[in-house]
C-alpha positions as CSV (number, residue, x, y, z in Angstrom):
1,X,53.3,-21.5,3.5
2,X,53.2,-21.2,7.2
3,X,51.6,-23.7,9.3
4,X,50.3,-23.2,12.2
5,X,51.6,-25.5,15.1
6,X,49.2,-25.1,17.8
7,X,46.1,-25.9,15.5
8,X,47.3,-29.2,14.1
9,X,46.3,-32.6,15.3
10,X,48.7,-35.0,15.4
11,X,48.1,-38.7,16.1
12,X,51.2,-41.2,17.6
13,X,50.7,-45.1,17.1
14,X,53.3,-46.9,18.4
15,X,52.8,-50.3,20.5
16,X,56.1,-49.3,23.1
17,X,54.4,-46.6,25.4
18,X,58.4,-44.8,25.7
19,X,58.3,-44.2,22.0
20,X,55.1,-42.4,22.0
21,X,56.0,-40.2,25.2
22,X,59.2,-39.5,23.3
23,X,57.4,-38.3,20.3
24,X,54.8,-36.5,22.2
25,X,57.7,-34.3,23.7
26,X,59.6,-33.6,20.9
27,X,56.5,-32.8,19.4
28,X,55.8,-30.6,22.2
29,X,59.0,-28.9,22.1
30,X,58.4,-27.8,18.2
31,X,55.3,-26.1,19.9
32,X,52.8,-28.8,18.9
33,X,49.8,-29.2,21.4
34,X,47.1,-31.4,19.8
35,X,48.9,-34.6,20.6
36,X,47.2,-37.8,21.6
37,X,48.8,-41.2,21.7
38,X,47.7,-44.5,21.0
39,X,49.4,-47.9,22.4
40,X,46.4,-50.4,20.9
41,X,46.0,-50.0,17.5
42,X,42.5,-52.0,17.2
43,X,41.3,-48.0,18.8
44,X,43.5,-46.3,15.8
45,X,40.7,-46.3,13.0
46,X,37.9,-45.3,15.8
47,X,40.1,-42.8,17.4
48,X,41.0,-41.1,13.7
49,X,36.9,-40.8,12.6
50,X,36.4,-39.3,15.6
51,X,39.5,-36.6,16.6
52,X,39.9,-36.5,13.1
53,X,44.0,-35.7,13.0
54,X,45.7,-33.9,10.7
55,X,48.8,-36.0,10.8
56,X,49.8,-39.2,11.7
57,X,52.8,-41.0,13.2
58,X,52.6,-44.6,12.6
59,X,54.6,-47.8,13.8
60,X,55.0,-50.8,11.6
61,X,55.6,-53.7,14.1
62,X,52.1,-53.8,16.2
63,X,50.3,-57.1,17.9
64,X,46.9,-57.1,17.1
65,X,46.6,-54.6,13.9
66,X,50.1,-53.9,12.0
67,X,51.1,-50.7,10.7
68,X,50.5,-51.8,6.9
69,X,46.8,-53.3,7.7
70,X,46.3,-49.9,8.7
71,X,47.6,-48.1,5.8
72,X,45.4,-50.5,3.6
73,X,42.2,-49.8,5.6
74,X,43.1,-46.0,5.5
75,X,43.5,-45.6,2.2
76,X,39.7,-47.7,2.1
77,X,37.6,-45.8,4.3
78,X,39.3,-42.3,3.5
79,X,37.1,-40.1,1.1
80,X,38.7,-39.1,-2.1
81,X,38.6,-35.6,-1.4
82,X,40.7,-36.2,1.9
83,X,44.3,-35.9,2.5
84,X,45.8,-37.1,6.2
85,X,49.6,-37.6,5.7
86,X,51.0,-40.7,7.2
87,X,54.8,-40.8,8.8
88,X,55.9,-44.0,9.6
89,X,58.4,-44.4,12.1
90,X,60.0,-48.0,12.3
91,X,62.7,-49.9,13.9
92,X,62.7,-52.0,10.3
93,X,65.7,-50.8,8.4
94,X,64.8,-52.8,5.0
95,X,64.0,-52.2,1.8
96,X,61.1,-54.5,1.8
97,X,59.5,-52.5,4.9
98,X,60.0,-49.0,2.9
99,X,58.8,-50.4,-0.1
100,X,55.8,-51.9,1.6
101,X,55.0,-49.2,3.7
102,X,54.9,-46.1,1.2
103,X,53.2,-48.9,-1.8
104,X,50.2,-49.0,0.8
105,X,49.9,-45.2,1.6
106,X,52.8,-43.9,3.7
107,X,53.9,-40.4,2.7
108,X,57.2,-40.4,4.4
109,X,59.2,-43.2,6.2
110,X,61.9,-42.6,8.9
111,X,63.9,-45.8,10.9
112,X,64.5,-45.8,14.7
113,X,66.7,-44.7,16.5
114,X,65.4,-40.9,14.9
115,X,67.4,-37.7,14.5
116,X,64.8,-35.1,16.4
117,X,65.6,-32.2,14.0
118,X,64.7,-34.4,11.2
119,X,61.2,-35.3,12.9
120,X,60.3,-31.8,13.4
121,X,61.2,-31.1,9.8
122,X,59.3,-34.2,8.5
123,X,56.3,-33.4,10.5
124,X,56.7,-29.5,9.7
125,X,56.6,-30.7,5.8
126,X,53.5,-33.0,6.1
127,X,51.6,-30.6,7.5
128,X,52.3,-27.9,5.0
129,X,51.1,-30.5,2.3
130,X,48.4,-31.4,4.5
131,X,47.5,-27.5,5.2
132,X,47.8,-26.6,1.2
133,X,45.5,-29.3,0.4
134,X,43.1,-28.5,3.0
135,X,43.1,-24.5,1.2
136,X,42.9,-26.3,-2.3
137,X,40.2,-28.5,-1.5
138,X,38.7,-25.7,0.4
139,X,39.4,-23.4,-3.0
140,X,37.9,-25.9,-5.3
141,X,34.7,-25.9,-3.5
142,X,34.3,-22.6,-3.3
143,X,34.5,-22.5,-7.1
144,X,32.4,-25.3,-7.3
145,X,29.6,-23.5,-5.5
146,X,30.2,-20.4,-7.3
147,X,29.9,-22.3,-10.7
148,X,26.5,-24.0,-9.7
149,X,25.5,-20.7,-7.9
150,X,26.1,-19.2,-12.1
151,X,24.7,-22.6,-14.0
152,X,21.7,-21.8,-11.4
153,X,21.7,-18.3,-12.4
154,X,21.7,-19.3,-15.8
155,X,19.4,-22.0,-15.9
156,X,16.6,-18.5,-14.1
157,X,17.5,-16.8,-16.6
158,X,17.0,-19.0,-19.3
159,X,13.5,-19.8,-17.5
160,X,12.4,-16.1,-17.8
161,X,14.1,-15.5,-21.4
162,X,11.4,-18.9,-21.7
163,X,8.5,-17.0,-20.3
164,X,9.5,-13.3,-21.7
165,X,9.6,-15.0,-25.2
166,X,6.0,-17.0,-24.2
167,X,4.6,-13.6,-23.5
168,X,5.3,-11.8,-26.7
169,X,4.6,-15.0,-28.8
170,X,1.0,-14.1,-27.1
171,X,0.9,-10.6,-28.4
172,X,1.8,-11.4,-31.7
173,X,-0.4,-14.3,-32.2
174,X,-3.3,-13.4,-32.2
175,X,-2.6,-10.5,-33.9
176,X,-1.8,-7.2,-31.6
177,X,-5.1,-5.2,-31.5
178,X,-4.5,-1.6,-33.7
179,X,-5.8,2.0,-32.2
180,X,-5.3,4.4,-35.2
181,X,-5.0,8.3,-34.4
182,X,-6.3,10.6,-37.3
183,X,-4.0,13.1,-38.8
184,X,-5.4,16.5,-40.1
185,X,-4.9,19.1,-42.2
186,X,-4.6,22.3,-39.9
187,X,-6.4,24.6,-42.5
188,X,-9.7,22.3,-43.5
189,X,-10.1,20.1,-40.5
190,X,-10.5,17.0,-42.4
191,X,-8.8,13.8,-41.5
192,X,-5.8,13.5,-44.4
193,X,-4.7,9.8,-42.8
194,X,-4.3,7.8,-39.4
195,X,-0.8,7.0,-37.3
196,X,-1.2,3.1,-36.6
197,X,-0.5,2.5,-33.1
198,X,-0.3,-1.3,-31.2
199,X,-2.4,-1.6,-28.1
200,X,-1.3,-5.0,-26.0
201,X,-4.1,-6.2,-24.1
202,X,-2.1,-5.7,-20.3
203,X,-2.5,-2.0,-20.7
204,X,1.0,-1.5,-20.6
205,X,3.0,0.7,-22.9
206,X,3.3,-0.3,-26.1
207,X,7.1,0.9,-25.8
208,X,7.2,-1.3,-22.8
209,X,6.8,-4.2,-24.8
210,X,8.8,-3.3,-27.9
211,X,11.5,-2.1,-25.7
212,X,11.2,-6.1,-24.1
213,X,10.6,-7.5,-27.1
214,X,13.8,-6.3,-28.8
215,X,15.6,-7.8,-25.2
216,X,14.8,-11.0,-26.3
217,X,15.5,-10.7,-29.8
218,X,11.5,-10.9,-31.2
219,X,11.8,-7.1,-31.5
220,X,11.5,-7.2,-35.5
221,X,8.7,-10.1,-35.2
222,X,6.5,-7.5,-33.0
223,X,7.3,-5.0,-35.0
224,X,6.2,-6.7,-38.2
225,X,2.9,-8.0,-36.4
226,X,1.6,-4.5,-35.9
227,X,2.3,-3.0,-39.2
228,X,0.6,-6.4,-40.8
229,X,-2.7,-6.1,-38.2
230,X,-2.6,-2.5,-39.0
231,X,-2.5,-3.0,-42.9
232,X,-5.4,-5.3,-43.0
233,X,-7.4,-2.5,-42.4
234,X,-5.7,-0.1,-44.7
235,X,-8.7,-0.4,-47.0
236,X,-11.6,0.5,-44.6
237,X,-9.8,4.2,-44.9
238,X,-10.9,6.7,-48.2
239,X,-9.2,6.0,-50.9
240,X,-7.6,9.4,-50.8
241,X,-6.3,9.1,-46.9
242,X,-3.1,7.3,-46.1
243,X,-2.0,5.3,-43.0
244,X,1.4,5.9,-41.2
245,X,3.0,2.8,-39.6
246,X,6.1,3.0,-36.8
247,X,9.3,0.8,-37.9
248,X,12.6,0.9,-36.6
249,X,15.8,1.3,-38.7
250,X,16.6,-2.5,-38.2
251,X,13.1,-3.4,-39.4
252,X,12.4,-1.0,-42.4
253,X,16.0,-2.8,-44.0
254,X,14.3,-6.2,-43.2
255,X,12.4,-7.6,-46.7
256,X,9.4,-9.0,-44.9
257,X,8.4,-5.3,-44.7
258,X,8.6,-5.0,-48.3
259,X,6.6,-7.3,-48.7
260,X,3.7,-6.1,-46.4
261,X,3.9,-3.1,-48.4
262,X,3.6,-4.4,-51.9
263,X,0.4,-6.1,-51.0
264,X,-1.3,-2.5,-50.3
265,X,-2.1,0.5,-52.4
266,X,0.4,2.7,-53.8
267,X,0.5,6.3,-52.4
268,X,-1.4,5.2,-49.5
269,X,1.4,4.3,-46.6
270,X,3.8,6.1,-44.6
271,X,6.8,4.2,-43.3
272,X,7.6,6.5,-40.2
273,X,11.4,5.9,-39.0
274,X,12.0,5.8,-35.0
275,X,15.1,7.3,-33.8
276,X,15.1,4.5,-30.8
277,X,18.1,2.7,-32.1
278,X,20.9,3.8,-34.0
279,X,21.1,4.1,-37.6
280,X,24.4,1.3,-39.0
281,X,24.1,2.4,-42.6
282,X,22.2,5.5,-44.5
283,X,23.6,4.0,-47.8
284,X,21.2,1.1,-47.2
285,X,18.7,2.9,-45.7
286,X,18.7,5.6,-48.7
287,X,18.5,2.6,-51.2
288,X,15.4,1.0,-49.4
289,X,14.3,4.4,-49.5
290,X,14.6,4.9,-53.3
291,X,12.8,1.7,-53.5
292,X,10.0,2.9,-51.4
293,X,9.5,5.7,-53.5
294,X,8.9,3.7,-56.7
295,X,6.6,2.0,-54.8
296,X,4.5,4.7,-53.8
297,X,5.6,4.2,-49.7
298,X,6.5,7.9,-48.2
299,X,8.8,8.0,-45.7
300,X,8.8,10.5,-42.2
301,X,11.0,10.7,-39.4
302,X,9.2,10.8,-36.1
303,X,10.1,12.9,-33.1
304,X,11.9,15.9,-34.8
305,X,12.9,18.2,-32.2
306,X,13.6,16.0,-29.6
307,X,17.2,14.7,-29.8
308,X,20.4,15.1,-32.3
309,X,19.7,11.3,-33.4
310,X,16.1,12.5,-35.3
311,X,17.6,15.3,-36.7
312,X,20.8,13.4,-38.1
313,X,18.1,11.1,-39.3
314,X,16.5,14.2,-41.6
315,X,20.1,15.2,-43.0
316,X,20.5,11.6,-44.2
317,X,17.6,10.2,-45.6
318,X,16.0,13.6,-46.7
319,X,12.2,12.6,-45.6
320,X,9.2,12.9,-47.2
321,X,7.2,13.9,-43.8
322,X,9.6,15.2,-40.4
323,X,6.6,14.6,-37.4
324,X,7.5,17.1,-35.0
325,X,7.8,15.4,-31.5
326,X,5.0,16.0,-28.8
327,X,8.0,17.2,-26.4
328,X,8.2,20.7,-29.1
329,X,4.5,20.6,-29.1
330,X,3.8,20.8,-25.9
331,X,3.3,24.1,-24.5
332,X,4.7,25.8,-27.6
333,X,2.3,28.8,-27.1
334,X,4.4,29.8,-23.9
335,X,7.6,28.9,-25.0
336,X,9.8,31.4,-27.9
337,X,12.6,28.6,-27.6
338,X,9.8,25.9,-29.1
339,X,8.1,28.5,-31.5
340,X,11.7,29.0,-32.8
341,X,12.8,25.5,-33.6
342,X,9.2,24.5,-34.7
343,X,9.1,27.9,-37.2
344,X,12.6,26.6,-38.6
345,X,11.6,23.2,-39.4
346,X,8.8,24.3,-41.3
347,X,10.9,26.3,-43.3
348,X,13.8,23.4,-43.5
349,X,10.8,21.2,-44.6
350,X,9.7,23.8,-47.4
351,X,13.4,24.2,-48.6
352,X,13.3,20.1,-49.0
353,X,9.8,19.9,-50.3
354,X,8.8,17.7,-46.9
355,X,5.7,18.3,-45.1
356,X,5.6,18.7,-41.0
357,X,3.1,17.0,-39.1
358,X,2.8,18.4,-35.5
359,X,1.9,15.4,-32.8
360,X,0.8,15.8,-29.7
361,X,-1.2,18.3,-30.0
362,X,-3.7,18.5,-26.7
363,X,-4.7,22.4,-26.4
364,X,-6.3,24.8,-28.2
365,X,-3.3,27.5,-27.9
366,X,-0.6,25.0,-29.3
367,X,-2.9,24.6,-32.2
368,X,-3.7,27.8,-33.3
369,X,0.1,28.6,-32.8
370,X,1.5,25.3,-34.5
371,X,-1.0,27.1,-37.2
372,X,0.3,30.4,-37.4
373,X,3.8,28.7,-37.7
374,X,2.4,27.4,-41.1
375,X,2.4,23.6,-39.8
376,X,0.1,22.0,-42.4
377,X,-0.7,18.9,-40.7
378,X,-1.3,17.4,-36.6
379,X,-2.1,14.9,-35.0
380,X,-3.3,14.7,-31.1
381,X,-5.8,14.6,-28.2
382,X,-7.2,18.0,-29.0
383,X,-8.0,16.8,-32.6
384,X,-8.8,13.1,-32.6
385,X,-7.9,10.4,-29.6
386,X,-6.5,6.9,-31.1
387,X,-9.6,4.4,-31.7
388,X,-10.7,1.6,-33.7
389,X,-11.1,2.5,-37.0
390,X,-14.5,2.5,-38.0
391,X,-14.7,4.7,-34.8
392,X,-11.9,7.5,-36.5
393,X,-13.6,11.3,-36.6
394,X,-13.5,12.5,-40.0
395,X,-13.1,16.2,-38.6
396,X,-12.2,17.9,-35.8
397,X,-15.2,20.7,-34.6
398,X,-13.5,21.8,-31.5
399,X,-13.7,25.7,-30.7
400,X,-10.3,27.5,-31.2
């Protein structure tokens, strides 16, 4: 490591005035030019707080305050953290001295008369030490910073996980409030069932919240909320309509579901499978979907048409009901490509004995042409907004 000369601050105690201006010059002639010199060592401990050297050439033999005494009170009023080498430079050749000197906090120890090349090089190693602790010290608070800057991090993030959790603790409990949108046959007009749909009381998107909710891992808790407010209300319907309620993959495998459905009539729900997450394993979903069967639960996949992930979904697990997604719907009066893929679904639903239901439906020209395509059922603004249940139309009566 290179140290650089001109920067460092070195400090010379020596009672005999000739000593320190023969130090200071062989000093100077190494290219050192912080230099200060001190005769009276009762100034040595003032003079060091204040000029605050980086090295420190210390005599043994002093009136007043010896060299020793000021090892000891060096090595009591320097901070833990901090590292200021000591060289003494003595006239006292024992081993008692050496012993003495580096036992109370000398780093290196050379006798007078010195060798100047081996000064320099003494010095030149001290304040290499002196310069890698500095950087270290430097280094290890920099971390230090950085690691409470991350615990601090942390600890906010942990503080809005807190409050993110708080919040949708508060939409399950109470309940989540229920809007339910009617579903109609295309040829009669009547209502055949309702699409459960959550409504959280901030007016923000329901898929706002779900999409927070799985964030902070409560997504299957909000999830199951909704479809067990919705189900409490499955027997204000006819006993000939059905309700649909959303679940994801992760949620229909989960038993608590089951159980909301056993408790309600067979043949009147539909378990309709998002395409928002990915799909782990069709072999489990296919047995829970067996299972639903026998318990009178029909299955759809919602959004048909509007990625590969909804369509994989109809491959695998064979549906009962494929919904086709609003972003087909929409404007499929003035658009072949839409008429095309919508008029193949019905006929892939037909083939697999599935019925389409068309959502989103908001004009008058996508229903009669979802109609003409032979869609049986829809669903949308055109036909029947989302409302409380005892406020569901029981027809639609619009002009077409």
């Amino acid at each position: 490591m290179t140290v650089t000369t001109n920067q460092s601050r070195v400090l010379i105690v020596d009672d005999d005035a000739a000593n320190v201006r023969l130090m200071t010059r062989i000093l100077q002639s190494a290219g050192y030019t912080h230099i200060k010199g001190l005769t009276d060592s009762r100034l040595v401990l003032e003079t060091r707080e204040r000029w605050a050297p980086d090295l420190i050439l210390l005599d043994l033999q002093m009136p007043h305050v010896d060299g020793i005494s000021l090892l000891h009170m060096f090595r009591t009023q320097t901070a833990q953290s901090e590292f200021v080498p000591v060289l003494v430079l003595t006239a006292d050749v024992t081993r008692e001295a050496l012993k003495q000197a580096l036992s109370a906090g000398a780093n290196d120890y050379l006798t007078k008369p010195v060798d100047v090349d081996e000064v320099v090089l003494r010095v030149r190693n001290l304040l290499a030490i002196r310069l890698s602790h500095e950087s270290l010290k430097n280094d290890n608070a920099a971390l230090a910073e950085e690691l409470r800057k991350r615990m601090r991090g942390e600890e906010r993030q942990a503080e809005s996980r807190r409050s993110r959790i708080d919040a949708i603790r508060a939409l399950i409990d109470p309940a989540p409030t229920m809007a339910f949108q009617p579903i109609f046959d295309l040829d009669t007009s009547r209502v055949l069932g309702v699409e459960a749909l959550a409504r959280f009381p901030t007016g923000t998107s329901p898929d706002v919240w779900f999409a927070e909710a799985n964030e902070v891992g409560m997504g299957t808790e909000l999830e199951l909320a909704a479809v067990k407010a919705a189900l409490q209300q499955i027997d204000r319907l006819a006993p000939t309509q059905f309700m649909a309620v959303n679940a994801s993959p992760r949620v229909v495998l989960d038993r608590r579901l089951h159980d909301l459905l056993r408790r309600h009539g067979k043949g009147r729900v539909v378990v309709e499978i998002t395409e928002h997450e990915p799909v782990d394993s069709y072999e489990e979903l296919n047995t829970v979907r067996d299972r639903f069967r026998r318990d009178g639960v029909r299955i759809a996949i919602d959004d048909a048409g509007a990625g590969y992930a909804s369509l994989h979904h109809i491959l695998k697990l064979a549906p009962d009901i494929i919904k086709l997604d609003i972003g087909l719907t929409r404007d499929i009066d003035r658009d072949p490509v839409r008429r095309a893929l919508a008029a193949s679904l019905v006929v892939f639903a037909k083939e697999t004995n599935a019925i389409v239901t068309a959502e989103g439906i908001e004009t008058a020209g996508e229903f009669a042409t979802l109609h003409d395509l032979g869609v049986p059922w829809g669903q949308g603004f055109f036909l029947g907004r989302p409302a409380a249940m005892g406020d569901v139309e029981p027809r639609f009566t619009r002009a077409v």
